[in-house]
Backbone as CSV, one residue per row, in Angstrom:
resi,resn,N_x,N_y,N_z,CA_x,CA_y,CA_z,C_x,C_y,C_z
1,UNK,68.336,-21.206,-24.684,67.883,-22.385,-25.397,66.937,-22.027,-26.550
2,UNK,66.037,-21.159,-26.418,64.909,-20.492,-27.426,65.985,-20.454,-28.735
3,UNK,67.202,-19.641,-28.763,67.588,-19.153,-29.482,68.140,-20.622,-30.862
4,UNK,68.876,-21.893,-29.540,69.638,-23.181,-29.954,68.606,-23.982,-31.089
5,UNK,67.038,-23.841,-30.572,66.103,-24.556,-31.221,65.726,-23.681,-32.443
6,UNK,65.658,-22.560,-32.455,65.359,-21.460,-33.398,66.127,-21.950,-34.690
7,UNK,67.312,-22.049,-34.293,68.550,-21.993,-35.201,69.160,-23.589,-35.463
8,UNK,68.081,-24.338,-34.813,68.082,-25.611,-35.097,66.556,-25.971,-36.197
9,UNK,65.639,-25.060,-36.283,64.785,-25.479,-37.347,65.073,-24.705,-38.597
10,UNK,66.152,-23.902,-38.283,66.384,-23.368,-39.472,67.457,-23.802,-40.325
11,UNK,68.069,-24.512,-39.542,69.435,-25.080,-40.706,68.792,-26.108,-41.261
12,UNK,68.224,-26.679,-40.492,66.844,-27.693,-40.887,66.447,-27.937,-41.958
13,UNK,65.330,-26.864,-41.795,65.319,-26.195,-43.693,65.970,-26.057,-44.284
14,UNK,67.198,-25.333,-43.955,68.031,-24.981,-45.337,68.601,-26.012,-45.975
15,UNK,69.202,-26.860,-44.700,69.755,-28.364,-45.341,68.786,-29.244,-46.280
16,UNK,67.478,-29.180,-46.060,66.590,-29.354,-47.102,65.812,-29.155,-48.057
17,UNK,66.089,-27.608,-48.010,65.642,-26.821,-49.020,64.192,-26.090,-49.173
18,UNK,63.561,-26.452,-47.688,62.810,-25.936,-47.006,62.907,-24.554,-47.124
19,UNK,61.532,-23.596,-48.083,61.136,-22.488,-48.126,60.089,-21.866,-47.133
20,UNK,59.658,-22.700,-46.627,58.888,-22.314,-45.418,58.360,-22.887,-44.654
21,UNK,58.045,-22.490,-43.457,57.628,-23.332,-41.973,55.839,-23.229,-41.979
22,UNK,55.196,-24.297,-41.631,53.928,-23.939,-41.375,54.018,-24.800,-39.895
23,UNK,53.120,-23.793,-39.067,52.661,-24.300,-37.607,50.602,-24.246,-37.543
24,UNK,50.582,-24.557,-37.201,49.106,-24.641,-36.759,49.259,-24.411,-35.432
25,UNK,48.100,-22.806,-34.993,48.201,-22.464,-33.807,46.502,-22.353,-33.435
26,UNK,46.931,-23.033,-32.248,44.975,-23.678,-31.487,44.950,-22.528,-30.252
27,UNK,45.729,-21.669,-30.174,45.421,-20.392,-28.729,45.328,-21.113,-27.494
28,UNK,46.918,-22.409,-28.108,47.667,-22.759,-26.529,48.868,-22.983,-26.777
29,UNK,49.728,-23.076,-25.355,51.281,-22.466,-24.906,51.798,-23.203,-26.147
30,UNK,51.717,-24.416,-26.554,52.482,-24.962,-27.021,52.693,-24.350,-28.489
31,UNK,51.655,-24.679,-29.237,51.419,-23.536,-30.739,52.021,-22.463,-30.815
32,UNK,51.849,-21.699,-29.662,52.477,-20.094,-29.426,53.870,-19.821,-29.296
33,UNK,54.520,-20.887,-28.409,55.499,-21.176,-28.197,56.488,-21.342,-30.133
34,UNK,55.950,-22.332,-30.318,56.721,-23.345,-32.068,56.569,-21.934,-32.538
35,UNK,55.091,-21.354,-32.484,55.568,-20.544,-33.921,56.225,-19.042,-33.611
36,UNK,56.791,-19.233,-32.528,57.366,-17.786,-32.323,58.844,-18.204,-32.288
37,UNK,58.968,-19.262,-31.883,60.261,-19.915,-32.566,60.881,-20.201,-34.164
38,UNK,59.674,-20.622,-34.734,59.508,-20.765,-36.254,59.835,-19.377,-36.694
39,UNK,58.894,-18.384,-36.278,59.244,-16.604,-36.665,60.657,-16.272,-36.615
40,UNK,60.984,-16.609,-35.048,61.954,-16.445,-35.218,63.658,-16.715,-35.702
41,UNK,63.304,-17.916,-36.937,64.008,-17.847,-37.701,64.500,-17.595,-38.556
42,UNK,63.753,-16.343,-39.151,63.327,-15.306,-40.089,62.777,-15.828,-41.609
43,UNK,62.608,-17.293,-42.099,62.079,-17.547,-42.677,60.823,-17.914,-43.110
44,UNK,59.676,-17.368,-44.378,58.632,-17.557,-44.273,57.429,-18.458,-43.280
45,UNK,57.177,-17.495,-42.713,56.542,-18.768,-41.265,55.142,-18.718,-41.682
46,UNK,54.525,-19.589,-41.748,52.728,-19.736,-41.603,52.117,-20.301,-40.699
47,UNK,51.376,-19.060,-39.790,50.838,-19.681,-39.139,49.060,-20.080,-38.842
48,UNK,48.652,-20.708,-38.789,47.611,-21.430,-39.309,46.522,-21.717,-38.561
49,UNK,45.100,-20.803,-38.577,44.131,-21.367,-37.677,42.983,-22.605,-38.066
50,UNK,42.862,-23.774,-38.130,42.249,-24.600,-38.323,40.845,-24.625,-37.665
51,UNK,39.593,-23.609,-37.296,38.694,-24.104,-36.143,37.474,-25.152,-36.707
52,UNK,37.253,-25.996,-36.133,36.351,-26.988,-36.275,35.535,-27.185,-34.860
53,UNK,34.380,-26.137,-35.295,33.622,-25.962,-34.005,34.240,-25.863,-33.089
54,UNK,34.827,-24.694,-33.288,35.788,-24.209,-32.278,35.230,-23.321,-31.215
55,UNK,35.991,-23.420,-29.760,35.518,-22.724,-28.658,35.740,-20.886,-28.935
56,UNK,34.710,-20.091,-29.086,35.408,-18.751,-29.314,36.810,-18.101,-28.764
57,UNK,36.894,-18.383,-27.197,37.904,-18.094,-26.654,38.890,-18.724,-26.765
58,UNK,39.051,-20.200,-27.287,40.366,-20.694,-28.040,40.797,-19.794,-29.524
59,UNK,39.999,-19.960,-30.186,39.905,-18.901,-31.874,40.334,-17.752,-31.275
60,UNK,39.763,-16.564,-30.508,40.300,-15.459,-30.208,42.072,-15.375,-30.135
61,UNK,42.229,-16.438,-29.079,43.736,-16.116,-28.805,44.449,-16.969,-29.549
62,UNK,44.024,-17.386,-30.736,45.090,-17.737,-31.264,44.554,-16.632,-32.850
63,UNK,43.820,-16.002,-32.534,43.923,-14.989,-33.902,44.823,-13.746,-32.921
64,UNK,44.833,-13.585,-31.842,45.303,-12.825,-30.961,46.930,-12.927,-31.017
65,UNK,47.163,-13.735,-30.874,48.647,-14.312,-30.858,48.969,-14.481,-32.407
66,UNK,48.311,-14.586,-33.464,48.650,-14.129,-34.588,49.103,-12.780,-35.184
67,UNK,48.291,-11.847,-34.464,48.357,-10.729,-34.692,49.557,-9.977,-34.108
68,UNK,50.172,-10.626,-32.909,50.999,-10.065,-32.157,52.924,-10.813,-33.048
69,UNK,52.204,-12.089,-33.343,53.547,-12.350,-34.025,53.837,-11.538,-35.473
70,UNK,52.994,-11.265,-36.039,52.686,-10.434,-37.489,53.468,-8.875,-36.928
71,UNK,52.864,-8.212,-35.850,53.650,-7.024,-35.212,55.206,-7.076,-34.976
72,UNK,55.574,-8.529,-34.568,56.823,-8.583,-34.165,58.021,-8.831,-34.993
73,UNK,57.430,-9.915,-36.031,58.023,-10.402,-37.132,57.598,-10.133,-38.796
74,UNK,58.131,-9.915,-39.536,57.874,-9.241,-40.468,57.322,-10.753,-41.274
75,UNK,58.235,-11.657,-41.461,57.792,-13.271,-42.169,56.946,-13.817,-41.766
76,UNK,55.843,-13.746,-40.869,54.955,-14.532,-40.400,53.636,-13.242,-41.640
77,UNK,52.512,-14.849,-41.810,51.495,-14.856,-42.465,50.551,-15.547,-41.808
78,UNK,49.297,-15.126,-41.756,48.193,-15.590,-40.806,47.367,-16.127,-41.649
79,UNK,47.097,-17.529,-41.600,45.910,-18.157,-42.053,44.904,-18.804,-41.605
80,UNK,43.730,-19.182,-41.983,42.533,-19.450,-41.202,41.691,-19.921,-42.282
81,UNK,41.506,-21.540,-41.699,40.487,-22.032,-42.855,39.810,-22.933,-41.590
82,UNK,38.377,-22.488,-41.763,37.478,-22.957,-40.940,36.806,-24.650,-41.711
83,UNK,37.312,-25.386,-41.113,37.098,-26.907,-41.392,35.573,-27.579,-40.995
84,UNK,34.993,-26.561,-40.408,33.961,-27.322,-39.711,32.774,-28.239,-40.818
85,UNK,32.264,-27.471,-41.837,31.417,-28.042,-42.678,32.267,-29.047,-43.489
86,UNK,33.764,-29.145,-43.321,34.204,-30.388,-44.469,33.960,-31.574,-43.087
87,UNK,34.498,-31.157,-42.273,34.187,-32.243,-40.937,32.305,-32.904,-40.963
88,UNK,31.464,-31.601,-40.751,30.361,-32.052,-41.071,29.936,-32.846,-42.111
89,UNK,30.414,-32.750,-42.931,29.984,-33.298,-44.239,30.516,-34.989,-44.136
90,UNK,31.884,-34.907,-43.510,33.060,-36.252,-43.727,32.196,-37.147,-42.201
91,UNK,31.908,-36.432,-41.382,31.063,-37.333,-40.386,29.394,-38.002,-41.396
92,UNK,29.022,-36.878,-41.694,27.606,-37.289,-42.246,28.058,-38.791,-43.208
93,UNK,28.632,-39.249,-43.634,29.016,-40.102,-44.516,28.772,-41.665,-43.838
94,UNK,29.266,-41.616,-42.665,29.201,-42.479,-41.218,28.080,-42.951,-40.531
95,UNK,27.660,-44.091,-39.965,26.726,-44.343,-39.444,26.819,-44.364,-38.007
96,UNK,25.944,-44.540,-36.866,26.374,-44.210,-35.580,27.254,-45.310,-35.298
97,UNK,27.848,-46.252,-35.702,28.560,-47.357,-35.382,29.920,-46.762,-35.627
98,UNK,30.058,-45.984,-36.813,31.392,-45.682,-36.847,31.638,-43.969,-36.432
99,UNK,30.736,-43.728,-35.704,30.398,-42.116,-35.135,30.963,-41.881,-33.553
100,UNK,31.813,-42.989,-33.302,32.005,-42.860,-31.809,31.984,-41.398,-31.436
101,UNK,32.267,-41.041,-29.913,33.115,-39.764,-29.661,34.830,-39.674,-29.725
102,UNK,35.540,-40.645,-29.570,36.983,-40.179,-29.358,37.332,-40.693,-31.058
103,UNK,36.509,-41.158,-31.831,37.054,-41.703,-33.185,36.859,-40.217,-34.131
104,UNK,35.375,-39.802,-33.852,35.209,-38.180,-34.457,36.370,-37.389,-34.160
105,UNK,36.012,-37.219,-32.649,37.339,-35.904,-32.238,38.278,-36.110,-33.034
106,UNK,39.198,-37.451,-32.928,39.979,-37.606,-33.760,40.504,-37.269,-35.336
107,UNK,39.409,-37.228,-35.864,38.638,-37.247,-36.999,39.549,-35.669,-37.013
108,UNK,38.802,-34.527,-36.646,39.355,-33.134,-36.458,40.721,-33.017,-36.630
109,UNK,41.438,-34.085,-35.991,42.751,-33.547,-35.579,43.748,-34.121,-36.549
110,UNK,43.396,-35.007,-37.202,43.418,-35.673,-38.442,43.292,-34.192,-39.874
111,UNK,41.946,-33.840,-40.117,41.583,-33.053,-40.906,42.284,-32.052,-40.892
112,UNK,42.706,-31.165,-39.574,43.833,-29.924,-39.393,45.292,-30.748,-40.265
113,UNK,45.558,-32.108,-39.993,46.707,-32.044,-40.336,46.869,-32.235,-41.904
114,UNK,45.470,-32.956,-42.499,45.452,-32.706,-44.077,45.941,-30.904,-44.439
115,UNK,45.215,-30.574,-44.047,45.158,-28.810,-44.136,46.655,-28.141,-44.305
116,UNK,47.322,-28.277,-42.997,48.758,-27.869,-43.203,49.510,-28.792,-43.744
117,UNK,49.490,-29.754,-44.320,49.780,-30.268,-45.802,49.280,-29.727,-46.673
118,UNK,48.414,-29.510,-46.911,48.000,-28.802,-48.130,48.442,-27.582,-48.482
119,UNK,48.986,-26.985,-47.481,49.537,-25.343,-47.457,51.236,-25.786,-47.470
120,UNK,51.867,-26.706,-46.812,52.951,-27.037,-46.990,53.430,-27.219,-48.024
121,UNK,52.992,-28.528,-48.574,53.101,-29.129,-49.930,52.824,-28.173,-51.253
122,UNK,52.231,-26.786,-51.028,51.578,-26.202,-51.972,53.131,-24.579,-52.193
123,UNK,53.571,-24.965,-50.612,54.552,-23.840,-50.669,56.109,-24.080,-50.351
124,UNK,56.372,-25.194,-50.608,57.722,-25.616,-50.682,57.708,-25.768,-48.737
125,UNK,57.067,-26.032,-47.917,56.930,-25.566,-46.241,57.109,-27.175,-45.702
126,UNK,57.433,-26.675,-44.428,57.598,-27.767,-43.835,56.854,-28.181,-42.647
127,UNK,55.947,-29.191,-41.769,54.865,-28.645,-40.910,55.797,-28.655,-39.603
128,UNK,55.711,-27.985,-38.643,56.484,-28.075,-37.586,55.618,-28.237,-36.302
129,UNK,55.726,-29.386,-35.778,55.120,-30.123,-34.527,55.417,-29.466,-33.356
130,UNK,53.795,-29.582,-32.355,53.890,-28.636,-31.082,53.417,-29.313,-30.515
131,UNK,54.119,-30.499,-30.537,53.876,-31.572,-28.831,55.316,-31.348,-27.841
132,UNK,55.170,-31.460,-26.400,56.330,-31.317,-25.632,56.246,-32.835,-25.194
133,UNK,57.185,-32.884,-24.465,58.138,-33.918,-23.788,57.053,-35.033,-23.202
134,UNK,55.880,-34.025,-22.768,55.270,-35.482,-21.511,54.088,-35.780,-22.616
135,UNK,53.474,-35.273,-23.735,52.550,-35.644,-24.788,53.456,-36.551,-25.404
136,UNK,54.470,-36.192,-26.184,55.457,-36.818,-26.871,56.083,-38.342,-26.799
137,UNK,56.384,-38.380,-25.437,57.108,-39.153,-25.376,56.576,-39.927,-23.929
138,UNK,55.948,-39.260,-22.961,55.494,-40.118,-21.818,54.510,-40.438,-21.827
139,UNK,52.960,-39.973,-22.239,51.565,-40.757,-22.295,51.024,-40.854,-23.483
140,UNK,52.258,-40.325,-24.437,51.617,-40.124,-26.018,50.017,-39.583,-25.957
141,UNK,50.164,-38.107,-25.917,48.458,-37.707,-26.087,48.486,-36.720,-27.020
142,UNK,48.029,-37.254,-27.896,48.129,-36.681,-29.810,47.947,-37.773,-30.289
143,UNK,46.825,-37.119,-31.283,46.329,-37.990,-32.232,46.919,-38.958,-33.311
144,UNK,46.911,-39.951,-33.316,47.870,-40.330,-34.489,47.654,-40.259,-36.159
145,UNK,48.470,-39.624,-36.618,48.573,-39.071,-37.893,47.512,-37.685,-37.842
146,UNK,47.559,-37.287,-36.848,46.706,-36.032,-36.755,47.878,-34.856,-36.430
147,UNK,47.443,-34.567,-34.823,48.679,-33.917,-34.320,50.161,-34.406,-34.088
148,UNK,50.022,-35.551,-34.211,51.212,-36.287,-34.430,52.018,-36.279,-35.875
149,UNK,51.430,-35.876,-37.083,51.904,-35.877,-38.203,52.527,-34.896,-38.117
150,UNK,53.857,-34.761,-38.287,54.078,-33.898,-38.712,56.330,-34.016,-38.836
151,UNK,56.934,-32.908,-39.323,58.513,-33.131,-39.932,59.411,-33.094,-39.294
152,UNK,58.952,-32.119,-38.133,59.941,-32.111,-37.131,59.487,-31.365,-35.855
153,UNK,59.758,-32.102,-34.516,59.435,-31.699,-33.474,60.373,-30.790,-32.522
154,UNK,60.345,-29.535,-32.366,61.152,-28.981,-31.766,61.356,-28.460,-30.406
155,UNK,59.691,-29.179,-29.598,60.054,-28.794,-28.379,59.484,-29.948,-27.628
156,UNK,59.697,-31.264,-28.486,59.639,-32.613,-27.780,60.463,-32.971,-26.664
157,UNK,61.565,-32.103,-26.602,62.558,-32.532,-25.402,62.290,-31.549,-24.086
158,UNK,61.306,-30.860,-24.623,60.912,-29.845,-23.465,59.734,-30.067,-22.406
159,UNK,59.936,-30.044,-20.866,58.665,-30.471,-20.372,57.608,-28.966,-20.351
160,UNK,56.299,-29.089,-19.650,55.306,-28.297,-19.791,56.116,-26.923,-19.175
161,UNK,56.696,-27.337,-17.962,56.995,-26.476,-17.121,58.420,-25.682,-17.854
162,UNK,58.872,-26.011,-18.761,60.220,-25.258,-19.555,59.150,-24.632,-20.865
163,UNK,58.279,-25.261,-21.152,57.096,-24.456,-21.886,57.070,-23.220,-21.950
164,UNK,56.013,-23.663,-20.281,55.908,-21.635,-20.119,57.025,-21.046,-19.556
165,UNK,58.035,-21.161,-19.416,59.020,-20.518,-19.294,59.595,-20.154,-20.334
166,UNK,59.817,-20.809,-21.163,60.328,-20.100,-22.174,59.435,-19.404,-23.162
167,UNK,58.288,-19.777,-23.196,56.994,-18.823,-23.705,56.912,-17.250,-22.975
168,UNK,57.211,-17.574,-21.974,56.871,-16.199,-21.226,57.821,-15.271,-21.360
169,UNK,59.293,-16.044,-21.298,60.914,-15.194,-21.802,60.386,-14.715,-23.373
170,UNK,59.770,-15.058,-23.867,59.689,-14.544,-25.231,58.370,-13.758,-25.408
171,UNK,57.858,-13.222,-24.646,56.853,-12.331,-24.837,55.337,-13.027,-24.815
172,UNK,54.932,-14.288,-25.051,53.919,-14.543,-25.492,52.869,-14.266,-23.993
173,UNK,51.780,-14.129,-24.989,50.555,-13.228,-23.917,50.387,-13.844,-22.845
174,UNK,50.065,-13.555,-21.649,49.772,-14.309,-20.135,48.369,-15.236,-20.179
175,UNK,47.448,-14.662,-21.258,46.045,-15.144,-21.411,45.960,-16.495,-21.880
176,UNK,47.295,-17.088,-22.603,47.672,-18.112,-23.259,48.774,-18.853,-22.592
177,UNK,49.491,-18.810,-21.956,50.225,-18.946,-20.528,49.387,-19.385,-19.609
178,UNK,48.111,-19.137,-19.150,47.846,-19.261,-18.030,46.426,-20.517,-18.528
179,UNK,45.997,-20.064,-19.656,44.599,-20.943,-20.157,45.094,-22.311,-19.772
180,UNK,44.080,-22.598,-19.435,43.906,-24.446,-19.044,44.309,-24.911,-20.628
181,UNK,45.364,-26.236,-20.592,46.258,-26.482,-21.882,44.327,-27.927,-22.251
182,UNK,44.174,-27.854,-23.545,43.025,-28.765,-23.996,43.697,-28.756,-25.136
183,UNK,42.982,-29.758,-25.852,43.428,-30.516,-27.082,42.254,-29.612,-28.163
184,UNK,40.943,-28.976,-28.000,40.153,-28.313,-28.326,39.040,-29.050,-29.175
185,UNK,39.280,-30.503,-28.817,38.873,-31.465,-30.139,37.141,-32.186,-29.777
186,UNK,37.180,-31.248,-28.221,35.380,-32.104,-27.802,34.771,-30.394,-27.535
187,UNK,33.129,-30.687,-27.860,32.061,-29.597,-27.682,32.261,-29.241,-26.231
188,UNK,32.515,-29.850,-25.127,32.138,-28.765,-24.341,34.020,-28.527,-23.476
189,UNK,34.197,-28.155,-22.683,35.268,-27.152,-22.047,36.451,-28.437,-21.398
190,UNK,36.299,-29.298,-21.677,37.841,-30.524,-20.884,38.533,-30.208,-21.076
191,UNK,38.980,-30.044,-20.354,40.940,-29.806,-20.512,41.533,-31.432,-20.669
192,UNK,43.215,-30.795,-20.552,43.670,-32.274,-21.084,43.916,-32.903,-19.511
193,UNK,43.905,-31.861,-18.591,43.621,-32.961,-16.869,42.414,-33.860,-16.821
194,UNK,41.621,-33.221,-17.228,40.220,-33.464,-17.058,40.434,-34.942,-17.893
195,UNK,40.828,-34.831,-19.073,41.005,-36.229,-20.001,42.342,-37.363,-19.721
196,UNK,43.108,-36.111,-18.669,44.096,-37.682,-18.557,43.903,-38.005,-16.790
197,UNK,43.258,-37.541,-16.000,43.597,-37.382,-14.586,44.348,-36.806,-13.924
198,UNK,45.609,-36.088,-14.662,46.707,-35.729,-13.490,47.080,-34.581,-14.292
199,UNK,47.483,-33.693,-13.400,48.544,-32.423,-14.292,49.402,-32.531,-15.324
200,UNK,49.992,-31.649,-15.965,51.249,-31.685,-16.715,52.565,-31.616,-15.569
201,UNK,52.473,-30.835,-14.931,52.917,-31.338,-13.646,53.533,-32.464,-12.783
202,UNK,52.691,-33.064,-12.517,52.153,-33.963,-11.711,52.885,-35.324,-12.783
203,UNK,52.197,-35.342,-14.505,53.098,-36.174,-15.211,54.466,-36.206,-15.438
204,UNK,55.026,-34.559,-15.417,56.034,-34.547,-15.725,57.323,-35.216,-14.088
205,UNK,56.615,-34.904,-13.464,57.334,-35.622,-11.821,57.363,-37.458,-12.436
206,UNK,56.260,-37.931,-12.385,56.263,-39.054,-12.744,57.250,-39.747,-13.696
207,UNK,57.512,-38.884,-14.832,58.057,-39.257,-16.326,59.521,-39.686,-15.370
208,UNK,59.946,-38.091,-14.662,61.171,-38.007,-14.181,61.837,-39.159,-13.018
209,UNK,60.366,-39.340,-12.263,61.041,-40.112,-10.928,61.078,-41.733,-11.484
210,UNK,60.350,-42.686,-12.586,60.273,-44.127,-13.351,61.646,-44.161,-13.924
211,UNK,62.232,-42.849,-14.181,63.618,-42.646,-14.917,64.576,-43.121,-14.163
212,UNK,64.627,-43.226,-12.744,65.460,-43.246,-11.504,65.491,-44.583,-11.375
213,UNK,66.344,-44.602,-9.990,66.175,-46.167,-9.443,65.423,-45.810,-8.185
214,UNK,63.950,-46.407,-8.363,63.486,-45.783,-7.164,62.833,-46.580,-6.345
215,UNK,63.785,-47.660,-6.286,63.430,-48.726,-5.526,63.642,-47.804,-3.939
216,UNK,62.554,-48.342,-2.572,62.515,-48.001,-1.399,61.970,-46.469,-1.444
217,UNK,61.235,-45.877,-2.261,61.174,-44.735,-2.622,59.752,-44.709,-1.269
218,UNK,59.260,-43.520,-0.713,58.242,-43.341,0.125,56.707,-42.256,-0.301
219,UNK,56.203,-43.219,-1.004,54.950,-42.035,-2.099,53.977,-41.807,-1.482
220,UNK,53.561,-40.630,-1.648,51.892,-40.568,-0.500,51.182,-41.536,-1.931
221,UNK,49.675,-41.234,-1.313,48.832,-42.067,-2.288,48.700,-41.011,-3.232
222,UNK,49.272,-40.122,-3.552,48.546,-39.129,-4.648,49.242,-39.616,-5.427
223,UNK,50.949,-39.767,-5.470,52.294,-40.365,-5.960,51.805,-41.705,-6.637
224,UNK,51.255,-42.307,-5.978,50.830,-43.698,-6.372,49.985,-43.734,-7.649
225,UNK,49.088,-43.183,-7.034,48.188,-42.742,-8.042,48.678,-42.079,-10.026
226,UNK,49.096,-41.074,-9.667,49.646,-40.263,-10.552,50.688,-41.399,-11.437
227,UNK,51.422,-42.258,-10.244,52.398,-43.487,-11.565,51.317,-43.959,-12.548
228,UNK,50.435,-44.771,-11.308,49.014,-45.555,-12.231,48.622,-44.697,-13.268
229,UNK,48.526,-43.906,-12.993,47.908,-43.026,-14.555,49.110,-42.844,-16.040
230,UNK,50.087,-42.582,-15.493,51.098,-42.319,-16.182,51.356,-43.478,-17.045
231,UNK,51.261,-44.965,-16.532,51.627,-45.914,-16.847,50.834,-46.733,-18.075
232,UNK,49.382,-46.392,-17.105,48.478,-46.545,-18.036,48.502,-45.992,-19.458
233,UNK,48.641,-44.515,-19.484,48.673,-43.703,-20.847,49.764,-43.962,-21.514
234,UNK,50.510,-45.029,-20.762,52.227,-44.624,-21.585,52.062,-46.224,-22.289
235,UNK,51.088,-47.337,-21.771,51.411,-48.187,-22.208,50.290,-48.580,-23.027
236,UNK,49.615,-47.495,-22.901,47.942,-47.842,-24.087,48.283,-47.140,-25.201
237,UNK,49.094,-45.957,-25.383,49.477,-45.392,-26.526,50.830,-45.735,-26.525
238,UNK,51.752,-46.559,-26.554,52.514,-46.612,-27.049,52.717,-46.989,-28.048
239,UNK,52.103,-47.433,-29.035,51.869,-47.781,-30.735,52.081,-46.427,-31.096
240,UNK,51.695,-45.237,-30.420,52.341,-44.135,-31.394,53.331,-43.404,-30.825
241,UNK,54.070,-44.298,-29.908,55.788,-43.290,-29.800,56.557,-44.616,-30.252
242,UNK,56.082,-45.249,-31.194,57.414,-46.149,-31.171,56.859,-46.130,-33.306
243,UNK,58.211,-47.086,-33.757,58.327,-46.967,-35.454,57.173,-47.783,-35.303
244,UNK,56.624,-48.155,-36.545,55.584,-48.570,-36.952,55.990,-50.605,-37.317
245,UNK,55.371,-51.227,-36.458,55.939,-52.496,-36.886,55.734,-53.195,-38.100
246,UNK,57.155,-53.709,-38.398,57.020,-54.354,-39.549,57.489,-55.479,-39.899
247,UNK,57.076,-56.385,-40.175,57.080,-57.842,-40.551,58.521,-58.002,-41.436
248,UNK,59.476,-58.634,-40.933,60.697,-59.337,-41.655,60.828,-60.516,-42.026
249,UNK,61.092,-60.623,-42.994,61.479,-62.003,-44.036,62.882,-62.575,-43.570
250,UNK,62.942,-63.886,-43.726,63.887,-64.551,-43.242,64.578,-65.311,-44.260
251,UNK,65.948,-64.765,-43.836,67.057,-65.347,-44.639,66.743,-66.641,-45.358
């Protein structure tokens, strides 16, 4: 399958005339995953560190995993533009009313995606999205017009657990494989369990078993639980897995 998606972002491009791929990589599975896929389509790949008060050990492995795709692939280019003082500066503007915490974070994830526009747009590139299946499409968790911006998603049909599997079939480091998956967008260490309640796991069972007819079905309370959460996230963000509504005029 690595190979089907590879060769699916690359006709991609060509059919559009797409000179090059930019990914933004945060030193997790998913980033690591796109852009070793992106590499490996042998066309100019950029891959892109954005840190905005960033955790060192996130920055490490994804300058880490830069370095290792640069060894492997000859088209990959490593970039790194540290956002933090334009962030500082774009918060300072704000008063504590419009300073929330999840409106800032946001704020970040937003600013990364100006960025790889700016490198896109500047190089004929195209940005290539690293949300999977249960961010994507079951609790929507990505920012909107942040990590969500972006041309084409290539491992939206993939759950967490085909992730690291196919991350790991392709070499990528165990240190990044195994790291607790976070969004990297708050000061201190949450993961994205910690921010949604339940595993990737645990969601991805859920996504699968609402799919069914599962009427008479027999759930412990963890089962129960884990829907409630699922349901919740799927129906508070759903403004950003669906088109954008728009008002029609009448005949």
């Amino acid at each position: 399958m690595e190979k089907e998606i590879s060769n699916w972002i690359k006709e991609y491009a060509t059919k559009h005339g797409i000179k090059s791929l930019v990914i933004g990589i945060s030193g997790g599975i998913d980033s690591a995953l796109v852009s070793t896929l992106s590499a490996m389509t042998g066309l100019p790949t950029k891959v892109v560190s954005i840190p905005i008060e960033q955790k060192s050990d996130q920055l490490q492995r994804a300058k880490d995993h830069a370095k290792w795709l640069m060894s492997k692939y000859k088209n990959v280019e490593f970039i790194e533009k540290d956002l933090t003082k334009v962030y500082q500066d774009f918060k300072s503007l704000f008063d504590s009313r419009h300073q929330t915490p999840l409106a800032v974070a946001n704020s970040k994830s937003r600013l990364r995606m100006v960025a790889l526009y700016q490198i896109a747009g500047s190089e004929k590139g195209l940005v290539v999205g690293t949300g999977n299946k249960v961010e994507d499409f079951g609790v929507g968790f990505f920012t909107k017009y942040g990590d969500g911006g972006v041309d084409i998603a290539p491992i939206a049909d993939l759950t967490k657990s085909e992730v690291r599997a196919m991350a790991k079939k392709l070499g990528v480091s165990s240190d990044i494989i195994s790291a607790r998956p976070t969004d990297g967008l708050w000061l201190d260490d949450r993961s994205d369990e910690d921010q949604i309640g339940a595993s990737y796991e645990e969601l991805e069972w859920a996504m699968e078993f609402l799919a069914k007819d599962t009427s008479g079905a027999d759930l412990t309370d963890r089962q129960h639980e884990i829907i409630k959460i699922y349901n919740k996230f799927h129906t508070s963000n759903e403004h950003k897995m669906l088109p954008i509504p728009t008002f029609k005029k009448k005949n």
